[in-house]
DSSP file (Angstrom, degrees, kcal/mol; ACC not computed):
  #  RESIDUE AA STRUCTURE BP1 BP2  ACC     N-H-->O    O-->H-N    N-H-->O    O-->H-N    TCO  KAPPA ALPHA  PHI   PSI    X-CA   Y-CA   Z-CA
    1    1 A X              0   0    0      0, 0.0     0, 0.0     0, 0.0     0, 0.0   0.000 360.0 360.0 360.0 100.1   63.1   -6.8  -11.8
    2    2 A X        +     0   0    0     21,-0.0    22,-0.1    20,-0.0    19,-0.0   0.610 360.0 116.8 -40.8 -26.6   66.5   -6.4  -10.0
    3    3 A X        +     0   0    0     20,-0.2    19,-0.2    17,-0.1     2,-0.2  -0.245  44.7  58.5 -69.7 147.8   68.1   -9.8  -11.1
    4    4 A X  E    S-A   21   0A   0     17,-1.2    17,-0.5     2,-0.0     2,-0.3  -0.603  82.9 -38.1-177.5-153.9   71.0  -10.0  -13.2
    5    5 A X  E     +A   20   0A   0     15,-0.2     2,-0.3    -2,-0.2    15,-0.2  -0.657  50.2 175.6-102.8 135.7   74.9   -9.0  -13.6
    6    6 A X  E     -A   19   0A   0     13,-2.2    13,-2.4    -2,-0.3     2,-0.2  -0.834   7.1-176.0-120.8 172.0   76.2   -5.7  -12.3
    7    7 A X        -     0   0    0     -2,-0.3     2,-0.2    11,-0.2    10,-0.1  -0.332  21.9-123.1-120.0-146.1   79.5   -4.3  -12.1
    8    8 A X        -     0   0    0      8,-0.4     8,-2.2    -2,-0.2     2,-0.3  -0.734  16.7-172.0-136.1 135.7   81.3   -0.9  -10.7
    9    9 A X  B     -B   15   0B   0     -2,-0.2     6,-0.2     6,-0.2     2,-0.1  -0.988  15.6-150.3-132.8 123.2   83.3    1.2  -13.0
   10   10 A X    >   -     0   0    0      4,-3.1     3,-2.0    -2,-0.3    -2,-0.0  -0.624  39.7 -94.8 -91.1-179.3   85.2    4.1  -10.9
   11   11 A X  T 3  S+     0   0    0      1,-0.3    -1,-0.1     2,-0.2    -2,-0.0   0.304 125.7  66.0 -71.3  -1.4   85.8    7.2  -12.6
   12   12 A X  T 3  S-     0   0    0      2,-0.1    -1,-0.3     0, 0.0    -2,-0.0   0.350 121.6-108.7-105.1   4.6   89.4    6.0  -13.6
   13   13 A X  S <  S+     0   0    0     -3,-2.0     2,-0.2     1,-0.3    -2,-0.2   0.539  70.7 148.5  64.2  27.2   87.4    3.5  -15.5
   14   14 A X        -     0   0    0      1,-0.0    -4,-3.1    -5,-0.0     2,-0.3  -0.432  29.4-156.8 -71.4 148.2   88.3    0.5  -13.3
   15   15 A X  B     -B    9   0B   0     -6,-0.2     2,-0.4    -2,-0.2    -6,-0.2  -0.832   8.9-136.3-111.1 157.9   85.5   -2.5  -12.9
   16   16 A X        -     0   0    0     -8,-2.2    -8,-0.4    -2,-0.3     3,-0.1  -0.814  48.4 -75.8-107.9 163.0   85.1   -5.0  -10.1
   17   17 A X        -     0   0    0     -2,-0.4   -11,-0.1     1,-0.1    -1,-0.1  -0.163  66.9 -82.9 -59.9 134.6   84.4   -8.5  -11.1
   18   18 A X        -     0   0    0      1,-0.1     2,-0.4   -13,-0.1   -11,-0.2  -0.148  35.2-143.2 -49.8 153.6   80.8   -9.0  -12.2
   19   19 A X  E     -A    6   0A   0    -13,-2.4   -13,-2.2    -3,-0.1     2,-0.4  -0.937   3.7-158.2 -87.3 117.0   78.0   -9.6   -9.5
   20   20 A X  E     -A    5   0A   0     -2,-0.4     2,-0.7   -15,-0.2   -15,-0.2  -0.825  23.6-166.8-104.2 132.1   75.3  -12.3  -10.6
   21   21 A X  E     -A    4   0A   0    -17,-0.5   -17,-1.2    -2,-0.4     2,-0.6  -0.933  11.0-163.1-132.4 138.7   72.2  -11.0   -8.1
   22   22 A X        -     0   0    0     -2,-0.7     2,-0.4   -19,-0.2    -2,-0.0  -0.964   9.9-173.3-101.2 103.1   69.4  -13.2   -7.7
   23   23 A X        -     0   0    0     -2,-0.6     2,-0.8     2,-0.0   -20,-0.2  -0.947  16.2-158.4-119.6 108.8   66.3  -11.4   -6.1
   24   24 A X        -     0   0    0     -2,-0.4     2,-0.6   -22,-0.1    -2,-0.0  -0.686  17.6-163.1 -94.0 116.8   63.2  -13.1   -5.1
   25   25 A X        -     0   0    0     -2,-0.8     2,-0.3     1,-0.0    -2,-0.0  -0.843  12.2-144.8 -90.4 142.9   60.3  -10.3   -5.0
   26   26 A X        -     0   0    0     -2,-0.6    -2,-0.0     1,-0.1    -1,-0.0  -0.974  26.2-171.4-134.2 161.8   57.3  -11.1   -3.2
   27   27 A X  S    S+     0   0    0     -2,-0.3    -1,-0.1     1,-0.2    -2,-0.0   0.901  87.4  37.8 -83.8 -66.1   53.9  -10.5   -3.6
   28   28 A X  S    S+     0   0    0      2,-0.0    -1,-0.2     0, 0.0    -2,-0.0   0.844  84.0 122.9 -39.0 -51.5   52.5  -11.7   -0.5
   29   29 A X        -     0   0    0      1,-0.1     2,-0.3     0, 0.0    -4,-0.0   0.415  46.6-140.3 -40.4 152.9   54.9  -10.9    2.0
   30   30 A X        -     0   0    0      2,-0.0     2,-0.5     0, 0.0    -1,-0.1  -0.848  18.2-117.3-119.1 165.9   54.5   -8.7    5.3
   31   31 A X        -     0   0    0     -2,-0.3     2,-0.5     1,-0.0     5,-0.0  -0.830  21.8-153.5-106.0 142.4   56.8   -6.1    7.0
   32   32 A X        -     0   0    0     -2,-0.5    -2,-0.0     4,-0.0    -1,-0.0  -0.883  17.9-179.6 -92.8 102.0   57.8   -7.2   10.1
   33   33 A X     >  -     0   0    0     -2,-0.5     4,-1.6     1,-0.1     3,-0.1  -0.115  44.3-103.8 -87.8 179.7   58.7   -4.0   12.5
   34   34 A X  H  > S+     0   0    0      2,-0.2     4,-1.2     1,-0.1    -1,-0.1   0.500 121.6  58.5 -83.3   0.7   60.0   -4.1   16.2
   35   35 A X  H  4 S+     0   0    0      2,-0.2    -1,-0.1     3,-0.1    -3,-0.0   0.820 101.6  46.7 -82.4 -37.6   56.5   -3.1   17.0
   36   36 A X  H >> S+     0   0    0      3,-0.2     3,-1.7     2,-0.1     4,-1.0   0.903 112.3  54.4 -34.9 -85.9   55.0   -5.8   15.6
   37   37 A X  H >X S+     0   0    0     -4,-1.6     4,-3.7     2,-0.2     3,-0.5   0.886 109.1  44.2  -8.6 -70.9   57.6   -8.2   17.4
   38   38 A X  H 3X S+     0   0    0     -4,-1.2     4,-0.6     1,-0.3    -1,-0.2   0.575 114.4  59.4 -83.4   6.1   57.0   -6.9   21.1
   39   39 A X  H <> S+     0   0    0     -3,-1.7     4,-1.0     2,-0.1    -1,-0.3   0.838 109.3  36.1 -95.7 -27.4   53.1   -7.1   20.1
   40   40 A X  H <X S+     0   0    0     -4,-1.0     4,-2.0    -3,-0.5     3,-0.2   0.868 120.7  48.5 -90.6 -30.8   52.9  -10.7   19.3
   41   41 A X  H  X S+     0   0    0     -4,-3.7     4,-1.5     1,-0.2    -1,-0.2   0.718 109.0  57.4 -89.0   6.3   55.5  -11.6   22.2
   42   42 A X  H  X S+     0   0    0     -4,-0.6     4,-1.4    -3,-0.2    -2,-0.2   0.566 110.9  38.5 -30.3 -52.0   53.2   -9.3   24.4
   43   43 A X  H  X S+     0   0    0     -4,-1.0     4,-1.1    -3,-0.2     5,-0.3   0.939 110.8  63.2 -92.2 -85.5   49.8  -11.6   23.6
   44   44 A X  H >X S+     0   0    0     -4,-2.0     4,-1.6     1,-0.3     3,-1.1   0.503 107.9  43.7 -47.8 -80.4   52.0  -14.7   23.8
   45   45 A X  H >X S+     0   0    0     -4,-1.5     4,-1.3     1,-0.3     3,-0.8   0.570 112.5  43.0  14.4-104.1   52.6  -13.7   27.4
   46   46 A X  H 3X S+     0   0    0     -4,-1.4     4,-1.8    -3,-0.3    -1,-0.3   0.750 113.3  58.0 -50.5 -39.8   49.4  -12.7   28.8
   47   47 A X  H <X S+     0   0    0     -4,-1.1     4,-2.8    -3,-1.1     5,-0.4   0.895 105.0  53.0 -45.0 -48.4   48.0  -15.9   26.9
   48   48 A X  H <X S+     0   0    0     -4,-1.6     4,-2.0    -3,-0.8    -1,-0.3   0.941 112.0  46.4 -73.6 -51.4   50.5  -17.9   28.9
   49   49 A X  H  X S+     0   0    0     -4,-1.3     4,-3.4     2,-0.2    -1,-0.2   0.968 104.7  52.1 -29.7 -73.9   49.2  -16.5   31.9
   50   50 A X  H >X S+     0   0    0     -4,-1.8     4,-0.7     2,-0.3     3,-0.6   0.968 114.2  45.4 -58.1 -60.0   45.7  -16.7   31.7
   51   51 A X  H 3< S+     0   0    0     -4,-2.8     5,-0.4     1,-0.3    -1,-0.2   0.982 114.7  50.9 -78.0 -36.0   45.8  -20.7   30.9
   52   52 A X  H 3X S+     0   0    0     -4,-2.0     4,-3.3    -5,-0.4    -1,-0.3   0.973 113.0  42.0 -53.4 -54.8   48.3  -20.9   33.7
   53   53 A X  H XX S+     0   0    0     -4,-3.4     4,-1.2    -3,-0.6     3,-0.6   0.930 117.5  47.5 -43.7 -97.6   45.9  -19.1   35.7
   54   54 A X  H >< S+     0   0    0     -4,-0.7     3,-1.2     1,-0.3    -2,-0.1   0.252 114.8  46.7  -2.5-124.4   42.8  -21.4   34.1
   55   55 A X  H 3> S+     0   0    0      1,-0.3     4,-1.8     2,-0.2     5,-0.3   0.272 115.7  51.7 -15.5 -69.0   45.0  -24.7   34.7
   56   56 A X  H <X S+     0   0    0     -4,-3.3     4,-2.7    -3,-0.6    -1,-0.3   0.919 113.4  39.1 -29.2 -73.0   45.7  -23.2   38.6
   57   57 A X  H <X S+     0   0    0     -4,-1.2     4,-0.5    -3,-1.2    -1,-0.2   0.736 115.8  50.1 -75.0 -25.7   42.5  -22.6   39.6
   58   58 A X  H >> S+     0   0    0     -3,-0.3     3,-2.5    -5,-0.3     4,-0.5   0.997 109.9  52.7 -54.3 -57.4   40.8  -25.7   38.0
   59   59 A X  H 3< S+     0   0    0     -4,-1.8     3,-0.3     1,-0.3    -2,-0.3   0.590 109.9  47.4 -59.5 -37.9   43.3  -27.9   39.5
   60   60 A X  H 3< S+     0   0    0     -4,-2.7    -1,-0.3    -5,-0.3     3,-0.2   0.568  94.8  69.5 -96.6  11.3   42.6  -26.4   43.1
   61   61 A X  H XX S+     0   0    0     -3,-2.5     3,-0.8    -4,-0.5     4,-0.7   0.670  93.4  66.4 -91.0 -22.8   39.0  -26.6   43.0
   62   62 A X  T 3< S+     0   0    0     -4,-0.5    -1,-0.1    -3,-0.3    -2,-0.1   0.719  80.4  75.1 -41.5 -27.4   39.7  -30.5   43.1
   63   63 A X  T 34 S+     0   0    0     -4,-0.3    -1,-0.2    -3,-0.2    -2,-0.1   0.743  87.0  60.3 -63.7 -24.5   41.2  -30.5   46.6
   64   64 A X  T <4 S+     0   0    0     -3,-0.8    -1,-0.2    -4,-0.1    -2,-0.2   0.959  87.7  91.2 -69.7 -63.3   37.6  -30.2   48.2
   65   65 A X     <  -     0   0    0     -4,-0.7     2,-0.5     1,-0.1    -3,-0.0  -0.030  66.5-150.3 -53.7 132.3   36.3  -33.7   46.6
   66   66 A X        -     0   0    0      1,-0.0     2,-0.2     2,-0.0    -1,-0.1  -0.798  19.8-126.0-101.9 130.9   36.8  -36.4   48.6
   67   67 A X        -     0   0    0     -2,-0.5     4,-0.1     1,-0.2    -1,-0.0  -0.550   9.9-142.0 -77.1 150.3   37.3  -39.8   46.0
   68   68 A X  S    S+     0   0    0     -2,-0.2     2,-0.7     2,-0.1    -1,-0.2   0.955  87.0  73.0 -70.4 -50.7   34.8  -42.7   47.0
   69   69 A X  S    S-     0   0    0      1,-0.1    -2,-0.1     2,-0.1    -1,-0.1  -0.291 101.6-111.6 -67.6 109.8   37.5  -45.5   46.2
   70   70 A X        -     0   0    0     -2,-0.7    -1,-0.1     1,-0.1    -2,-0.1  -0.243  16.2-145.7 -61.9 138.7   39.9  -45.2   49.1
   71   71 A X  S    S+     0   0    0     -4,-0.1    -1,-0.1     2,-0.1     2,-0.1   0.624  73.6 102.2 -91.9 -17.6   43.8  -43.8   48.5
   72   72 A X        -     0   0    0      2,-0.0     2,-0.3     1,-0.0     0, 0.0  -0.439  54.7-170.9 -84.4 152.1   44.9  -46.0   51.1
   73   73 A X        -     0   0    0     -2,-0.1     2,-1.4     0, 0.0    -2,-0.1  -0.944  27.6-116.2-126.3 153.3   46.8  -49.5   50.4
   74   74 A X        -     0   0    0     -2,-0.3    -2,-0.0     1,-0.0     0, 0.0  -0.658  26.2-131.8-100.5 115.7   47.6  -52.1   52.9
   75   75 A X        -     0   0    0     -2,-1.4     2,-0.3     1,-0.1    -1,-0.0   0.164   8.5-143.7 -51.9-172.4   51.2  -52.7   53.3
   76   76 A X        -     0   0    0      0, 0.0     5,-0.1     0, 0.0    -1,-0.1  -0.942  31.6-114.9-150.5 117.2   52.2  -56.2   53.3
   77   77 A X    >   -     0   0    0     -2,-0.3     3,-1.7     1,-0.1     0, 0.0  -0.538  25.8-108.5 -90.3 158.2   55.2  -56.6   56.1
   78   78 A X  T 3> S+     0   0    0      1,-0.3     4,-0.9     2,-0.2     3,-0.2   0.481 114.0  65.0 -40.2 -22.2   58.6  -57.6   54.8
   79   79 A X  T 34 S+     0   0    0      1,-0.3    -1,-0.3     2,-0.2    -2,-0.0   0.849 101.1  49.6 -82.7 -41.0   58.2  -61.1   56.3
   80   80 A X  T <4 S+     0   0    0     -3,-1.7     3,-0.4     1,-0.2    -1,-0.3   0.381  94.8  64.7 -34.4 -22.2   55.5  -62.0   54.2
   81   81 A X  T  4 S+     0   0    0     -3,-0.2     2,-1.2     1,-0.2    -2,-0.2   0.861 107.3  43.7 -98.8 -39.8   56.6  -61.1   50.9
   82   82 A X     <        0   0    0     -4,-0.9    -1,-0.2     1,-0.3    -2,-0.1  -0.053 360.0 360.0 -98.2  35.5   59.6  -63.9   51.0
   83   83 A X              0   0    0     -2,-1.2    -1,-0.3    -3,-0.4    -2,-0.1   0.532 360.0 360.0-121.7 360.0   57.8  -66.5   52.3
């Protein structure tokens, strides 16, 4: 257990002012490398692709279906609306 108070004493038998150190060990933890890094933002990538790709290509297999309920609306001229 690292925690507590240190000093430094040089050979002329000066100290520096105590150090209090507080050190949390843990048990669990993983090392994170730069390898690690450029693999997870590597798969995030290609992930992002492929559903962009998915999303595309659903989304243009709609363009062939024709809706039954018709897109069109029938204007109403200007002269009508204020009467």
């Amino acid at each position: 257990d690292p925690r507590g108070i240190y000093t430094c004493e040089t050979q002329s038998g000066k100290r520096s002012p105590p150090l209090q150190v507080h050190y949390r060990m843990c048990q669990n933890c993983i090392e994170v490398d730069v390898p690690t890094i450029s693999g997870i933002v590597v798969a995030d990538v290609i992930a992002t692709v492929f559903l962009a790709v998915a999303v595309y290509c659903i989304t243009g297999q709609d363009k062939g279906r024709l809706s039954r309920a018709s897109d069109r609306q029938n204007l109403i001229a200007n002269e009508q609306l204020y009467q």
